[in-house]
C-alpha positions in Angstrom: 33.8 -5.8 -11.0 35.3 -6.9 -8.1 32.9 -7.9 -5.7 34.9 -7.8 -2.9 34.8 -4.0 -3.4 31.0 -3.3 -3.6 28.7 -4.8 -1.2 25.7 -5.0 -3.7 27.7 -7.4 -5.7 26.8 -10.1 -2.9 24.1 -12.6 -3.6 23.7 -14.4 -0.5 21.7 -13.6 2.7 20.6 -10.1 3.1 21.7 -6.9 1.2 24.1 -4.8 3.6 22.3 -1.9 4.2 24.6 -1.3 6.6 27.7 -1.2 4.0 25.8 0.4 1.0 26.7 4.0 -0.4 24.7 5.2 -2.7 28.1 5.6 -5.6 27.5 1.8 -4.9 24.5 1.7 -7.6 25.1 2.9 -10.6 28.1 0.5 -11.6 26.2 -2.8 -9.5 23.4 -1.9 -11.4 24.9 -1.7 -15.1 26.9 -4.9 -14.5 23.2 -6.5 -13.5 21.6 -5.0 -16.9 24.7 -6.1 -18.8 24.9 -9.3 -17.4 20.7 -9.9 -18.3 21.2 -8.3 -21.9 23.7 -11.3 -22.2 21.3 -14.0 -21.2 18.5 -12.1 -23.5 20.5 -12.3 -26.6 21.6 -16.1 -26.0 18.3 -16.8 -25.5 17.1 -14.9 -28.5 19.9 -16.8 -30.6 19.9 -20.5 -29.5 16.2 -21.3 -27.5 13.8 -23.9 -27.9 10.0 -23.3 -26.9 10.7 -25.5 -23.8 10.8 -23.8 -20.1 14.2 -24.6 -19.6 15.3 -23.2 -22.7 12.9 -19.7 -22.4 12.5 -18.8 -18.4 15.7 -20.8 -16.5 18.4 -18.8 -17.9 16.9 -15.7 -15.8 16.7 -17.6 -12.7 20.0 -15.6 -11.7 19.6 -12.9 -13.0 16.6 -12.2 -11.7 17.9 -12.9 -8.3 20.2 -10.2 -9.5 17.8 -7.3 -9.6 16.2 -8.2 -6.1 19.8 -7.9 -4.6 20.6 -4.2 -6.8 17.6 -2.6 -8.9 15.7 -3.4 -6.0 17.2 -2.4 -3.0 17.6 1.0 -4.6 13.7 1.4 -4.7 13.8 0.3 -1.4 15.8 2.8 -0.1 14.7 5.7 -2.2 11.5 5.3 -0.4 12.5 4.8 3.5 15.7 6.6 3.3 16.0 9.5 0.6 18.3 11.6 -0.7 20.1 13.7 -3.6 22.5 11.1 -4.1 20.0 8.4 -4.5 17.8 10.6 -6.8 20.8 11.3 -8.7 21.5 7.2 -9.3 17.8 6.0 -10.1 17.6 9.0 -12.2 20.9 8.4 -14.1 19.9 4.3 -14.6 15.9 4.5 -15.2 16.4 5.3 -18.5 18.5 2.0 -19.0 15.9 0.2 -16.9 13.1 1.1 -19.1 15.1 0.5 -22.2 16.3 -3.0 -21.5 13.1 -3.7 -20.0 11.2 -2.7 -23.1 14.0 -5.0 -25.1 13.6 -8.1 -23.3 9.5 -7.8 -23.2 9.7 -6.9 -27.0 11.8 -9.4 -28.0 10.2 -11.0 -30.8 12.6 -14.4 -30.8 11.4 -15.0 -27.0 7.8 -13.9 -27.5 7.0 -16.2 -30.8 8.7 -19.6 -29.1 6.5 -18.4 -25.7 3.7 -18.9 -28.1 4.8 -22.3 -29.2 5.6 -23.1 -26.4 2.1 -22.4 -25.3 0.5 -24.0 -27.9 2.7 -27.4 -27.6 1.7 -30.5 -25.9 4.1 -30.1 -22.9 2.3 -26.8 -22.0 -0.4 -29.3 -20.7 2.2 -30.9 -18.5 2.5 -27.9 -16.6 1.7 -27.1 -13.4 -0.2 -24.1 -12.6 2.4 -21.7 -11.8 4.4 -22.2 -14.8 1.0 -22.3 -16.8 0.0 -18.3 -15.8 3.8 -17.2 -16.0 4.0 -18.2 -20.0 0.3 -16.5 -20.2 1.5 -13.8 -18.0 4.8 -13.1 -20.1 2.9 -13.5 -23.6 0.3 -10.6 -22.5 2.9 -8.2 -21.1 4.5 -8.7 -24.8 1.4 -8.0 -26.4 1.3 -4.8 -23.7 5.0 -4.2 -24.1 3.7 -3.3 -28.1 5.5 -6.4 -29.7 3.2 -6.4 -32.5 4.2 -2.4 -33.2 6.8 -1.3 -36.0 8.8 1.8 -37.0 7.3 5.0 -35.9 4.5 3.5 -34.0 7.1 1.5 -31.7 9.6 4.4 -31.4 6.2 6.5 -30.2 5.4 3.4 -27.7 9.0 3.3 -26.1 9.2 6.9 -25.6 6.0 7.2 -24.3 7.3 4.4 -21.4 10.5 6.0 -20.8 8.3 9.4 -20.4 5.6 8.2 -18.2 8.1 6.5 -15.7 10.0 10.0 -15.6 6.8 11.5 -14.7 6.0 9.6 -11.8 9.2 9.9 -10.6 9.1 13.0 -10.5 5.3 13.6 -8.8 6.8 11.3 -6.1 9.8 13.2 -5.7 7.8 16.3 -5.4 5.3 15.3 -3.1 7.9 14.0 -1.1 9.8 17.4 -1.2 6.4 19.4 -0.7 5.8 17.1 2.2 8.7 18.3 3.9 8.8 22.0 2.7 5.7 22.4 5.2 5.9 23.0 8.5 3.4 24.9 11.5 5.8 26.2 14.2 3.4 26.9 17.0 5.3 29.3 20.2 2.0 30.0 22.0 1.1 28.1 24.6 -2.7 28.5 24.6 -3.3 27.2 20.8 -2.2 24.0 22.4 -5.0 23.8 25.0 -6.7 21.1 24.3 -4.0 18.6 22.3 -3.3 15.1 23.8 -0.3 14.6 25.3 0.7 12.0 22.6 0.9 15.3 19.7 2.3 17.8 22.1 5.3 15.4 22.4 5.6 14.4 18.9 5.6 18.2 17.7 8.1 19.3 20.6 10.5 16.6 19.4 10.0 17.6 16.0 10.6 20.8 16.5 13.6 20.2 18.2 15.0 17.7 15.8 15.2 20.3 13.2 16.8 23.1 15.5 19.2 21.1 17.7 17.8 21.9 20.4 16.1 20.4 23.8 12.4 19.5 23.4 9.6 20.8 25.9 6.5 19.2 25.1 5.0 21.2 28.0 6.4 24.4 26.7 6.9 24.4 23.6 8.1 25.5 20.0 5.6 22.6 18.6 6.2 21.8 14.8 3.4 20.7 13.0 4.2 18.7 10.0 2.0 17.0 7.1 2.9 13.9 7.7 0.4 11.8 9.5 1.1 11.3 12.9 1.0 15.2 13.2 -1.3 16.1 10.8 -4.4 14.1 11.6 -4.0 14.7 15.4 -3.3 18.1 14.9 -6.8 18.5 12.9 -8.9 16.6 15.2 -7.6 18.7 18.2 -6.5 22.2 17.5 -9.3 24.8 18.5 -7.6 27.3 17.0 -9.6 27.3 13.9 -7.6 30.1 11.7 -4.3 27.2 12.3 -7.1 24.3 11.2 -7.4 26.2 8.1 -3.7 26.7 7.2 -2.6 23.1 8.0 -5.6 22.0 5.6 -5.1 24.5 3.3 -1.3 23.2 2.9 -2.1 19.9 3.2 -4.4 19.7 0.0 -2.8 21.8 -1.8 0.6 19.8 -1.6 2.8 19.9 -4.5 0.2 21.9 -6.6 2.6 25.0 -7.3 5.9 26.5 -6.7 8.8 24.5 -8.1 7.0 21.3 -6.7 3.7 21.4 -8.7 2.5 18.0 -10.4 -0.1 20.2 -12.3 1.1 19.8 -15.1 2.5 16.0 -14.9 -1.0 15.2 -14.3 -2.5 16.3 -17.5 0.9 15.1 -19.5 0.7 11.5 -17.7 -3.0 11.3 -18.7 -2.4 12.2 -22.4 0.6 9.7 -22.5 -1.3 7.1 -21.3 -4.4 7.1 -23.4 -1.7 7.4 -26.5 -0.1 4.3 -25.3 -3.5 2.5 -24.5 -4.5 3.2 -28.2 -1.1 2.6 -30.0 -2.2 -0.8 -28.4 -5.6 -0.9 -30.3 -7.4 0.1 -26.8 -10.2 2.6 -26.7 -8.6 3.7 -23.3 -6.2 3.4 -20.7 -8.6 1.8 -18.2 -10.1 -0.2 -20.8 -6.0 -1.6 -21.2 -5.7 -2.0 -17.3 -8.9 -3.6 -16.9 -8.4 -6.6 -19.0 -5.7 -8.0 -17.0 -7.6 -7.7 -13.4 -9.8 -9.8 -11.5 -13.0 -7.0 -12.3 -12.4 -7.7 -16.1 -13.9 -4.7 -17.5 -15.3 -1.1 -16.4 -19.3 -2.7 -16.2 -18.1 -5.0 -13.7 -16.2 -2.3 -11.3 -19.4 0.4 -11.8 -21.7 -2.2 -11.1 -19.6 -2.7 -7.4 -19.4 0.7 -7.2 -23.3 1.7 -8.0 -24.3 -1.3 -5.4 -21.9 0.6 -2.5 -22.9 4.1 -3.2 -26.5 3.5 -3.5 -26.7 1.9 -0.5 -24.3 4.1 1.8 -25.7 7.8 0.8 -28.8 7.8 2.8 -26.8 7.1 5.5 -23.5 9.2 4.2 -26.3 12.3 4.3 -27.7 11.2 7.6 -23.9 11.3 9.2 -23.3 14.5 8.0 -26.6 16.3 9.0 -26.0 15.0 12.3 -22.1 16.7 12.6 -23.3 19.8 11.7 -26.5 19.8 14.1 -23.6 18.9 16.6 -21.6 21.4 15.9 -24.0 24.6 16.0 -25.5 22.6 19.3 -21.9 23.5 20.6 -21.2 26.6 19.5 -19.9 26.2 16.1 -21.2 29.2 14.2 -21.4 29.4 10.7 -20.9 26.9 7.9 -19.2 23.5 8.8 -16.0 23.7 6.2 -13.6 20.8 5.3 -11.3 22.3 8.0 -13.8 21.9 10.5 -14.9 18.4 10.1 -11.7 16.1 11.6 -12.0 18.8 14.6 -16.1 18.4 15.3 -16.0 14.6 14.3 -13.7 14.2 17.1 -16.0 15.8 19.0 -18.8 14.3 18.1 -17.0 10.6 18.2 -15.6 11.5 22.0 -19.2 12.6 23.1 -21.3 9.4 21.6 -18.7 6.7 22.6 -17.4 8.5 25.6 -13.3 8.2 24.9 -10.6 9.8 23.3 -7.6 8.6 21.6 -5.7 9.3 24.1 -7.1 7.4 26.4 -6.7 4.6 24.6 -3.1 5.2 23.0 -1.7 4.1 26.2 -3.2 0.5 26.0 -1.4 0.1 22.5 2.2 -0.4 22.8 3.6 -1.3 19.7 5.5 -4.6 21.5 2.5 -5.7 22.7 0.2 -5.3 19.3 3.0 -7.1 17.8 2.7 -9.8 20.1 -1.0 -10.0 19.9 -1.0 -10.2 15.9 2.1 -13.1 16.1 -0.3 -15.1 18.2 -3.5 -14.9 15.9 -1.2 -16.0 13.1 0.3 -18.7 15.1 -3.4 -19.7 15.9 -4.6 -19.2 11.9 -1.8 -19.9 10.2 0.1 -22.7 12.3 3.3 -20.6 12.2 5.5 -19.3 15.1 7.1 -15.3 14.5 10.1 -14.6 16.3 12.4 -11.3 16.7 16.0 -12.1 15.9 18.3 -11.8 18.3 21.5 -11.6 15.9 22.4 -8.4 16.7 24.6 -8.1 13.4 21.2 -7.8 10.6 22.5 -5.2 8.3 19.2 -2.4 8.9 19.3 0.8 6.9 18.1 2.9 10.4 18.1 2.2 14.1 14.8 1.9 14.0 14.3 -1.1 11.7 13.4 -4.7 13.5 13.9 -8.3 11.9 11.9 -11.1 12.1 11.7 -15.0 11.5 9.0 -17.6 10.4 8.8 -20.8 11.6 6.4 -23.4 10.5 4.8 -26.0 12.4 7.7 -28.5 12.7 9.9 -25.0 13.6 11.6 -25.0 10.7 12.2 -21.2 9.4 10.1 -20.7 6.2 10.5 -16.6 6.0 12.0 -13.3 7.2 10.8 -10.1 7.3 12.2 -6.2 8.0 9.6 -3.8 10.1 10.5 -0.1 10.0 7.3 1.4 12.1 7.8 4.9 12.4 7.3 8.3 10.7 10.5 10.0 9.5 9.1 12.9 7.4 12.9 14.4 6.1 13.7 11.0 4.2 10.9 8.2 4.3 7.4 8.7 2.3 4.4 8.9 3.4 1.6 6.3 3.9 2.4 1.9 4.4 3.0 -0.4 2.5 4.7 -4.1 2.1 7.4 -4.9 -0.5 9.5 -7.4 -1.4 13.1 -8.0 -0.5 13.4 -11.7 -1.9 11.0 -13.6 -3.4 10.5 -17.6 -2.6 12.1 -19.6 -5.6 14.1 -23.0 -6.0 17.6 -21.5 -7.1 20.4 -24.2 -7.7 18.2 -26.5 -6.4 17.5 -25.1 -2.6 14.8 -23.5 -1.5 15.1 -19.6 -1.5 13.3 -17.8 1.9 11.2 -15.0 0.9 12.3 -12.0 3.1 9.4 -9.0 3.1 9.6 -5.4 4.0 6.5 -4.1 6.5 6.8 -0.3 5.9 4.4 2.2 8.6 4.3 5.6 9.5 3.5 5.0 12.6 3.9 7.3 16.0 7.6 7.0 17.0 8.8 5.5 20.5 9.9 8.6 22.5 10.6 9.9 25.8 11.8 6.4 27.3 8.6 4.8 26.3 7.3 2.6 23.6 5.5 3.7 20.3 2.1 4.0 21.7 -0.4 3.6 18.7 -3.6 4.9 17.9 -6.4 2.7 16.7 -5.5 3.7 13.1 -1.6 2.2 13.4 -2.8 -0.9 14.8 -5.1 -1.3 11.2 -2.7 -0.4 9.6 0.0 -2.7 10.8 -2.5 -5.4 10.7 -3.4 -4.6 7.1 0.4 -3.7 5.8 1.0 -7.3 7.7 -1.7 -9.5 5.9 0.2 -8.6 2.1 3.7 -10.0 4.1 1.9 -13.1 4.8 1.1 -13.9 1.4 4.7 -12.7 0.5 5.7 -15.5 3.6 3.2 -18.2 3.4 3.9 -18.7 0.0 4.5 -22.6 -1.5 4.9 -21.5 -5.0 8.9 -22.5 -6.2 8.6 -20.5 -9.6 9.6 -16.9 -8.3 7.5 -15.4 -11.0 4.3 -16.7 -9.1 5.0 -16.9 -5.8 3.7 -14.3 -3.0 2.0 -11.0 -4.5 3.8 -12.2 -7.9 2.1 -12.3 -10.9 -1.9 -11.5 -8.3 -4.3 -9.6 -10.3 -4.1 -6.3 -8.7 -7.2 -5.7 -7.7 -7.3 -9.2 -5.7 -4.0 -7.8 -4.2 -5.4 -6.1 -1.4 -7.4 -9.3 -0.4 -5.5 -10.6 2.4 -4.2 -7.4 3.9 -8.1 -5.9 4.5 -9.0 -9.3 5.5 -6.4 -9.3 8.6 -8.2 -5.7 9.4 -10.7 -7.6 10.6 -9.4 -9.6 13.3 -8.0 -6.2 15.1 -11.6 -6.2 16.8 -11.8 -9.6 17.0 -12.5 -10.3 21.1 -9.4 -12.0 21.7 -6.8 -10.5 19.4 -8.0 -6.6 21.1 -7.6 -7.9 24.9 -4.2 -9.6 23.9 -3.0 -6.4 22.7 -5.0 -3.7 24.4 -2.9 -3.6 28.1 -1.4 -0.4 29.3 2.4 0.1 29.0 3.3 0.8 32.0 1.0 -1.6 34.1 0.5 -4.0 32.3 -3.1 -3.8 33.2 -5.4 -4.8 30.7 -7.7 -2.3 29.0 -11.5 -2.2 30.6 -14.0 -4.5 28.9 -16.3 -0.5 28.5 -13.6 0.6 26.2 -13.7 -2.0 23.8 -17.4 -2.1 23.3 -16.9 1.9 22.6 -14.4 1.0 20.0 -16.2 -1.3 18.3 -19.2 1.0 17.8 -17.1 3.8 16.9 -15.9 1.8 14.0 -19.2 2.2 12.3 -18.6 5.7 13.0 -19.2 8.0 9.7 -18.6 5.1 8.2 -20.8 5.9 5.1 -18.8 9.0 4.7 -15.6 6.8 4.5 -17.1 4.6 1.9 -18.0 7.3 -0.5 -15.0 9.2 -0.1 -13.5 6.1 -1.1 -15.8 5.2 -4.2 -14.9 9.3 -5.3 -11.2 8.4 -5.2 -11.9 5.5 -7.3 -14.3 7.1 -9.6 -12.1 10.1 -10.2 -9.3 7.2 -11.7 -12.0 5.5 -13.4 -12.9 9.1 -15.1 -9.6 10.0 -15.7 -8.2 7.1 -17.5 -11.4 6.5 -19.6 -14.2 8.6 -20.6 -12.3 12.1 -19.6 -11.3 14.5 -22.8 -7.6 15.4 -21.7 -7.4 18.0 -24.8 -11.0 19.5 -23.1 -11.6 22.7 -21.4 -12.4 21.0 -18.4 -9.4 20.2 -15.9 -8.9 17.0 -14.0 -9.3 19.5 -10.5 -12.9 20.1 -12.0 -13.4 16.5 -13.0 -12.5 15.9 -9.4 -14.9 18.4 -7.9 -17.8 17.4 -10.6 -17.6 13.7 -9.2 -16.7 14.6 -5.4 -20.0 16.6 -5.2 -22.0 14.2 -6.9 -20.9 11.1 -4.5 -20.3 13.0 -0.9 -22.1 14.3 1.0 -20.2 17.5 1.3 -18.5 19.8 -0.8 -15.2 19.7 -1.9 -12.6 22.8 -0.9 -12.2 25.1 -4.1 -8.8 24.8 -3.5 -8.5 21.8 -3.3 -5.8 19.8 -5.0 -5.9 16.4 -3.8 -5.0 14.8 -7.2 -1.4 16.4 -7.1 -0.7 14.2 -4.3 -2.6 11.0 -5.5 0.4 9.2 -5.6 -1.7 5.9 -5.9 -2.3 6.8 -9.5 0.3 8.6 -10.5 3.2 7.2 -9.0 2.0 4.0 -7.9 0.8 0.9 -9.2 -3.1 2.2 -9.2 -3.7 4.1 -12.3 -7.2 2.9 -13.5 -7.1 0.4 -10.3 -8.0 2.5 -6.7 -10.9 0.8 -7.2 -9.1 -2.3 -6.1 -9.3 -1.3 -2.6 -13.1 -1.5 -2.7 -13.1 -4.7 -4.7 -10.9 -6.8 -2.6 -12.7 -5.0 0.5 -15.5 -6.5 -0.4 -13.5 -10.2 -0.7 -12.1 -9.6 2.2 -15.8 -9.2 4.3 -16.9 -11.8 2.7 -13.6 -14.1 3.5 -13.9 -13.0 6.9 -17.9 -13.7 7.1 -16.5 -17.2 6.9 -15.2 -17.2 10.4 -18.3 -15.6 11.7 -20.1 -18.2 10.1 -18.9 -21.0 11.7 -18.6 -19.1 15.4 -15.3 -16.9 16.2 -14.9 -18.5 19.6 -15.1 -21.9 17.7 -10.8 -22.7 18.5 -11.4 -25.8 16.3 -13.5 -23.8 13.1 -11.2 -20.8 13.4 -7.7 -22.8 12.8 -9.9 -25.2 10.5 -10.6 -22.2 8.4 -7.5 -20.5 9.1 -6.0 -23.2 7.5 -8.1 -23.5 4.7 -7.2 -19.5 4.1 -3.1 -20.0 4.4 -3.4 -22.7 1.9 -5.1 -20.9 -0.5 -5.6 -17.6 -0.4 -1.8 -16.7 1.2 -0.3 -19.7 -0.2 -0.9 -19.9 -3.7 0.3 -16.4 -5.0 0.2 -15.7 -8.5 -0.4 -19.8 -9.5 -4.2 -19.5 -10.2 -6.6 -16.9 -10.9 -8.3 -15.4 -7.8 -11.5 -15.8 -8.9 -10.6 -19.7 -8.5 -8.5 -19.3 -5.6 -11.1 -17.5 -3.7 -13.8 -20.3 -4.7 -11.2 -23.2 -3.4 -11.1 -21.1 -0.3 -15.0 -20.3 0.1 -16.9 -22.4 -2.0 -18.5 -19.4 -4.3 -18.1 -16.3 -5.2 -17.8 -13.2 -3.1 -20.9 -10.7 -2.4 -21.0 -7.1 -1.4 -23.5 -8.6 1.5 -20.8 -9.1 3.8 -19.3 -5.4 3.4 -22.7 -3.5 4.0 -23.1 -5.4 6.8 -19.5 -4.9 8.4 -19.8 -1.3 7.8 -23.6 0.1 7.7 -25.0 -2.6 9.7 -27.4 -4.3 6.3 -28.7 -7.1 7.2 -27.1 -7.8 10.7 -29.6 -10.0 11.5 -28.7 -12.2 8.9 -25.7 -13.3 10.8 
């Protein structure tokens, strides 16, 4: 192919967003897949069990897939549409089946093993050490000891389940979007902040070419969530409440978007594939390649958090209703009802509201605020680029550089903040553009992507962010640091590579923590248009508040995770009983309230059925847990200790962000703590346990 003709057949500096079509996939990609099918079989035919000989010859072509297979994903997640459904559809079957060839490739996989087993494997360093184990297990996992029938089972299976989270994404995506609340009179707005009566006129707008008037109105209501949660915290109009919630769990649960169905296929697929691989169970397979080891070790986490949270999970919840009927509520308090009287409730004990506080919370400013707590931490300077020429696939989309102590540039990374609900899918997240690796003998900068959903910048003023964003970019912000602050050369270890999933979430939730931290909130919190910092009242309000329901949080988070758990081990998917009433069963034992009959969550439980979670949500709670415990290490030694906290901060850049995929995190995390991690920490971040202690 002419390379000159097709801008994804570049392979230096950044892909040209600006300059890619989506006709300019399908033929990129099948020269990439060609071109690694090559390498495969010359490897296959005339290796050695030596490194050079077994992993360099896919040095470029894996460089290859970041700058093609990967950009794709990329875009079919911030900027979809037909045509790029139509080329990932047309080339994921190819992607599954060479992908299946090079993993089962029996050649590769038995010198991997000598290799292994050979006296130079003890030469090693680390990194190279856990990518031969890594790429001997995913074999084994690939089915490289199956034959005939049972392998021709195994590879279908694959190709099918990859189809069928396609799919639920697609349709959640298109369900998403099929929704939306246009709202004409005036007085079911009374009581919205400004900040959602905006948003919605814009919306509205935006999809009818016309003028917004947030004063007057149309509003559109969406379910993405910048409109939904605001919209369910502050409508009074309790009939809308109910139809907004009704269509929001109920998303892509019938119609010509339902995942019904996939659900109960994917489950069946997977525990077929689990046991073709001598597994009793899917989690039981997904398990023993994660920090938690087995299912004892994750229900023993998860018995320790519930048991201590639900006295106080039913106290919360007593104390909303009481609340409620004290202010008029009549009747029972229903799912609808909660985000609308917990606002309430949270405005009358802590005595603010978000929007009071939205203002104080540029996006500009938080930005700056977070650059200089990593500067402090970390050592390293963040910079916005000025070249004005960064190929960006929307207008929105913001670059940034990494500089280390002695200012040389170490890292890049892409921010797209804001909510577009007709192309981009919901939630955050951080992903890889380019990974760190030595490639013809230079260093290669890792370049991240920092994906939000964030409230746009409207109305000729900045993106003003609710206390929610700011965690969020904080959190999304702490995975591109260990994507940044990598030191690891071998591509295959370096940032999130090749990290035990559940210990993924580690340095993301541990950067949530410094978002209260005294002088990270007054750097940030200072009113856009004054400049004026925000009073010393408000932040001791939102500190408080953070405990608020907190219990509740925690157990609607265990039921997530105990729902997967259930579903990808001890469930019967040829039972009578559905996965909805699996769902219920183990919501109503955990929470303190009951769940919506309804309700439909898991249809849009994209964590585990189109994400990288299935028989891992619990993954949030276990790094959580690392995380408090990580962070208890500042608090140890004295948060306005400058010397402790960059001592520390040190200590946790080169380990915990710099080390990647190189060593297990069980050893990481001792080399950065000195022991193991306890739940102590948590309980006492969240329900106040032992507070004295500290």
């Amino acid at each position: 192919m002419n390379s000159h003709s097709n801008p994804l057949m570049q392979r230096e500096g950044l892909p040209k967003f600006d300059q890619i079509k989506a006709e300019d996939f399908v033929p990129a990609v099948r020269a990439v897949f060609t071109k690694t099918e090559n390498v495969l079989k010359d490897v296959e035919e005339h290796s050695e069990p030596t490194w050079d000989s077994l992993i360099k010859p896919f040095d470029e072509t894996d460089l290859d897939w970041e700058y093609t297979w990967s950009v794709l994903n990329h875009l079919k997640s911030v900027k979809n549409s037909a045509e790029l459904r139509k080329a990932y559809d047309e080339l994921m079957p190819e992607c599954i089946s060479l992908s299946l060839k090079m993993s089962q490739s029996k050649p590769r996989y038995s010198r991997l093993i000598a290799l292994r087993d050979s006296k130079a494997f003890g030469k090693f360093n680390d990194a190279k050490k856990r990518i031969i184990e890594s790429l001997i297990r995913s074999a084994e996992k690939s089915g490289i000891a199956l034959e005939g029938e049972k392998k021709e089972r195994f590879n279908a299976i694959v190709k099918r389940m990859t189809e069928i989270s396609n799919k639920f994404s697609n349709n959640l995506l298109d369900s998403t979007k099929a929704f939306g609340l246009v709202i004409t009179d005036k007085a079911d707005t009374e009581g919205w902040p400004e900040m959602l009566r905006i948003l919605s006129a814009v919306s509205y707008a935006r999809k009818n070419n016309t003028r917004p008037s947030p004063q007057n109105g149309p509003w559109l209501i969406t379910l993405d969530g910048p409109s939904y949660l605001p919209f369910m915290q502050h409508c009074r109009n309790r009939d809308l409440r109910f139809k907004v919630y009704d269509a929001y769990v109920t998303r892509a649960s019938s119609g010509e978007f339902d995942n019904s169905g996939l659900i109960v296929e994917l489950l069946k697929l997977r525990k077929e594939q689990a046991q073709l691989l001598g597994y009793k169970n899917y989690a039981e397979m997904s398990l023993s390649s994660k920090m938690a080891q087995n299912i004892e070790n994750v229900k023993k986490m998860i018995d320790e958090l519930e048991t201590a949270s639900k006295p106080f999970a039913a106290k919360e919840q007593e104390d909303l209703i009481k609340f409620a009927h004290e202010n008029g509520f009549e009747g029972e308090l229903m799912p609808w009802d909660t985000h609308f009287w917990a606002e309430r409730q949270r405005e009358k004990l802590f005595s603010f509201t978000e929007s009071q506080i939205r203002p104080y919370f540029p996006l500009p400013r938080v930005l700056d605020s977070l650059f200089k707590l990593c500067n402090k931490l970390y050592g390293i300077t963040i910079r916005k680029s000025e070249y004005s020429k960064i190929p960006r696939w929307h207008e929105d989309v913001m670059f940034f550089n990494i500089f280390d102590e002695q200012d040389n540039m170490i890292a890049h990374f892409y921010l797209d903040p804001y909510s577009r609900p007709s192309e981009k899918r919901g939630g955050a997240w951080m992903n890889t553009c380019r990974n760190r690796r030595i490639f013809k003998g230079k260093v290669v900068r890792p370049v991240i992507y920092v994906i939000c959903n964030g409230t746009p910048a409207m109305d000729n003023q900045p993106s003003l962010m609710s206390f929610y964003e700011v965690n969020t970019l904080f959190h999304e912000f702490g995975h591109a640091l260990q994507g940044m602050l990598t030191t690891i050369d071998e591509a295959d270890a370096s940032g999130v590579s090749n990290v035990e999933w559940d210990a993924v979430e580690l340095a993301s939730q541990f950067m949530e923590n410094w978002c209260l931290n005294r002088e990270t909130f007054f750097g940030m919190a200072k009113h856009y248009k004054t400049g004026e910092t925000i009073p010393v009242e408000f932040y001791e309000k939102i500190k408080q508040s953070e405990r608020y329901r907190a219990a509740y949080a925690m157990l609607r988070q265990l039921s997530f995770a105990k729902i997967d758990l259930y579903l990808h081990s001890d469930y019967d998917v040829d039972g009578k009983e559905t996965p909805f009433e699996a769902f219920e069963k183990i919501n109503n034992e955990t929470c303190p309230t009951k769940l919506y009959k309804n309700d439909r969550f898991l249809c849009s439980f994209s964590h585990i059925f189109a994400g990288g979670y299935s028989a891992g949500y619990y993954s949030y709670k276990w790094a959580e847990v690392l995380s408090a415990d990580a962070f208890a290490a500042f608090e140890e030694a004295g948060l306005d200790n400058d010397e402790k906290m960059v001592e520390i901060g040190r200590r946790f850049r080169d380990t915990v962000l710099a080390l990647g995929g190189s060593k297990h995190p069980a050893e990481v995390y001792r080399m950065f703590r000195g022991r193991d991690a306890t739940t102590a920490a948590l309980l006492r971040h969240t329900l106040g346990i032992g507070e004295n202690k500290v």
